[in-house]
C-alpha positions in Angstrom: -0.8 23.0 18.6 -2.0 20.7 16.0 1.0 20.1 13.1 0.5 18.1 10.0 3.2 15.7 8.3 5.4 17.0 5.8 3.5 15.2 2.8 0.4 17.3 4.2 -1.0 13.6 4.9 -4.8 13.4 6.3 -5.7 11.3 9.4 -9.0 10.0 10.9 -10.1 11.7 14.1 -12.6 10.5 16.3 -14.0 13.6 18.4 -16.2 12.8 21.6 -18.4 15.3 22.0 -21.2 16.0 24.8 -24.4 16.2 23.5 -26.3 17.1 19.6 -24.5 18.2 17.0 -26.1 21.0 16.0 -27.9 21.5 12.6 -25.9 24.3 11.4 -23.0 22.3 12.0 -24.0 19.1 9.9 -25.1 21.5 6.9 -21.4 23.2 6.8 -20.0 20.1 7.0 -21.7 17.3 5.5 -19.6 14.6 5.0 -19.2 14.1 8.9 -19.7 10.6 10.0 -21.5 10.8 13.5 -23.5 8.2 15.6 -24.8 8.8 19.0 -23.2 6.7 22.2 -25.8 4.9 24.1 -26.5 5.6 27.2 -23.7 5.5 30.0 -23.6 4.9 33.7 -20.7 6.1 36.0 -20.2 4.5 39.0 -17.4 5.6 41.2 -15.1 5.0 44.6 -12.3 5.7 46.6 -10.4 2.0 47.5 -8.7 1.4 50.2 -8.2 -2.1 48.9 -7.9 -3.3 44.7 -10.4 -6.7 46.5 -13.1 -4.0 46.2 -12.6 -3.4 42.5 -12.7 -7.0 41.9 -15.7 -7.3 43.5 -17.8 -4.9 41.3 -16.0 -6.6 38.5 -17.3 -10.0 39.3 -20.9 -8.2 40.0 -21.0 -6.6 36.7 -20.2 -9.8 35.1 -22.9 -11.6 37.0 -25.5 -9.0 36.3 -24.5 -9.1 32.8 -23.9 -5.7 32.2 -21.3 -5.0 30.1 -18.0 -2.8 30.9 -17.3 0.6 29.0 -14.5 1.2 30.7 -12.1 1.2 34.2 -10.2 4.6 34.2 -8.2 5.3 37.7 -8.7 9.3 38.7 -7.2 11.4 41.2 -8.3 10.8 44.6 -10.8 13.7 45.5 -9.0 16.2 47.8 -5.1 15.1 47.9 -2.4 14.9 46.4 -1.7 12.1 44.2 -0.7 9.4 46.6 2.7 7.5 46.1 2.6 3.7 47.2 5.4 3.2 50.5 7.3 0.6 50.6 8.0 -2.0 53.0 9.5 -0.8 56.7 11.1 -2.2 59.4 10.7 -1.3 62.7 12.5 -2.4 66.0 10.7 -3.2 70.0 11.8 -1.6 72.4 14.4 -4.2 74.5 14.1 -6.3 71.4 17.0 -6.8 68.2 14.4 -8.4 66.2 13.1 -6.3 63.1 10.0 -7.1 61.9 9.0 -6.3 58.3 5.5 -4.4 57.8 3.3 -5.1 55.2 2.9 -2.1 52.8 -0.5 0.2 53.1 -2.3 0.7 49.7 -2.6 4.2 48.9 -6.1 5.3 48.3 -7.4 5.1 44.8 -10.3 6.4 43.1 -11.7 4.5 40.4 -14.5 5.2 37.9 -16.2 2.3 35.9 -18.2 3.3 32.8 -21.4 0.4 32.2 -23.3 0.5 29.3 -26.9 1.6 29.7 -29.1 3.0 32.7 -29.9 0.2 35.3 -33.0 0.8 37.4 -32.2 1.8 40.7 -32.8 -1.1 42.5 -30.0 -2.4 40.7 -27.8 0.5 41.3 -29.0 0.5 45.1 -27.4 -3.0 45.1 -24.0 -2.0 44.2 -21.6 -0.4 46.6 -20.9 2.3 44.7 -21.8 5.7 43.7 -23.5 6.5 40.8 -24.0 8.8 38.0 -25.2 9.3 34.6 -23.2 11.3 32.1 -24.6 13.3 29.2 -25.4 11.7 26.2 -22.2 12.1 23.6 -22.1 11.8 19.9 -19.3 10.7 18.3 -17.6 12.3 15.1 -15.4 11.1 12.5 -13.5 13.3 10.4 -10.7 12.9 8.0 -8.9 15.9 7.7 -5.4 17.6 7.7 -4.2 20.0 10.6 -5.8 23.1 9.2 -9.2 21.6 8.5 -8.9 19.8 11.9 -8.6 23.3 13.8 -11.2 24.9 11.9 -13.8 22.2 12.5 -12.7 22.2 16.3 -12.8 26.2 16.0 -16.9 25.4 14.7 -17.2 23.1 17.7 -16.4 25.6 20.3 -18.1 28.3 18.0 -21.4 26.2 18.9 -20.8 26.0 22.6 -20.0 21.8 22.1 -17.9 20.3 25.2 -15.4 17.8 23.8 -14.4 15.4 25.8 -11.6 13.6 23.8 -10.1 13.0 20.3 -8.6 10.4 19.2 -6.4 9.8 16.2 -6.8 6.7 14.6 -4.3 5.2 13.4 -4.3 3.8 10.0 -7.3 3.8 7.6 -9.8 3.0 10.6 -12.8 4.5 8.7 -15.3 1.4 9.4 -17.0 0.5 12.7 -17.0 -3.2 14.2 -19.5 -4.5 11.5 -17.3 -3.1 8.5 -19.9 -0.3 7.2 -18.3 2.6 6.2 -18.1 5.3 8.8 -17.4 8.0 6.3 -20.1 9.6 4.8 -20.4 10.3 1.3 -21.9 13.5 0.0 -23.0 13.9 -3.7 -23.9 17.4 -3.1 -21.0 19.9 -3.2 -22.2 22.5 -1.0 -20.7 23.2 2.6 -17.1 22.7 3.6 -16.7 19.1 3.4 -13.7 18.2 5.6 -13.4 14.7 4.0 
């Protein structure tokens, strides 16, 4: 459940959402401020060893392709492992104890690059690959209510969201400092803004 502040204070929401925005959408709300994310490759792997991870970090870097981002995820088909710690264990005949190094748990890691290398390139790396739909991005200033009801128009339109993301203070300019709200002269549709 979405709640506002007591003073009924707006916020600045960044919805990530798979795919167009569709028309109808834009023309009921047209102050929306949406750009398209470039294109994204996935690559993937379970780890027995964090070496691994380095690895394709250090290739990345070499290749100059530029890091999205590193998200750990559930290992495919267990339970979420839990790291053991060190044992001891005794020889038979022996009162020596020997300490064992710990075993890493598997991991699974997925690494987000920007853009679509050509295969060869992919072929090169030792992981598994795959390319994600294209998103757009929205930004919306709005209170709970007008929140839900644009998120209510989202799944109206059959939109997957991925993620949203509350920005925190007045965040309403990308890296270059333009304006990421758009403003409408035009007072028709439901502007959220």
């Amino acid at each position: 459940m979405i709640e506002s502040s007591p003073t009924g204070d707006r916020a600045t929401y960044e919805i990530r959402v798979q795919g167009e925005i569709p028309a109808s959408l834009l023309q009921r709300y047209p102050a929306l401020a949406i750009h398209r994310v470039s294109a994204e490759t996935v690559l993937h792997r379970v780890l027995d060893d964090l070496v691994d991870l380095d690895r394709l970090l250090e290739q990345l870097q070499a290749l100059g392709l530029v890091l999205c981002e590193l998200r750990e995820t559930p290992v495919p088909g267990s339970d979420t492992p839990t790291a053991p710690g060190p044992t001891t264990s005794t020889t038979a005949g022996s009162s020596l104890e020997r300490l064992e190094s710990p075993v890493m748990p598997r991991r699974s890691y997925e690494v987000r690059i920007d853009n679509r290398p050509g295969e060869t390139l992919l072929r090169s790396i030792p992981w598994a690959h795959r390319f994600p739909v294209r998103q757009s991005v929205v930004r919306v200033r709005a209170g709970a209510p007008g929140l839900t009801e644009f998120l209510s128009c989202c799944a109206a339109n059959d939109l997957m969201i991925e993620r949203i993301t509350r920005l925190a203070g007045s965040a309403d300019r990308d890296r270059s400092g333009r304006s990421l709200t758009k403003k409408s002269s035009s007072s028709q549709g439901r502007a959220l803004l």
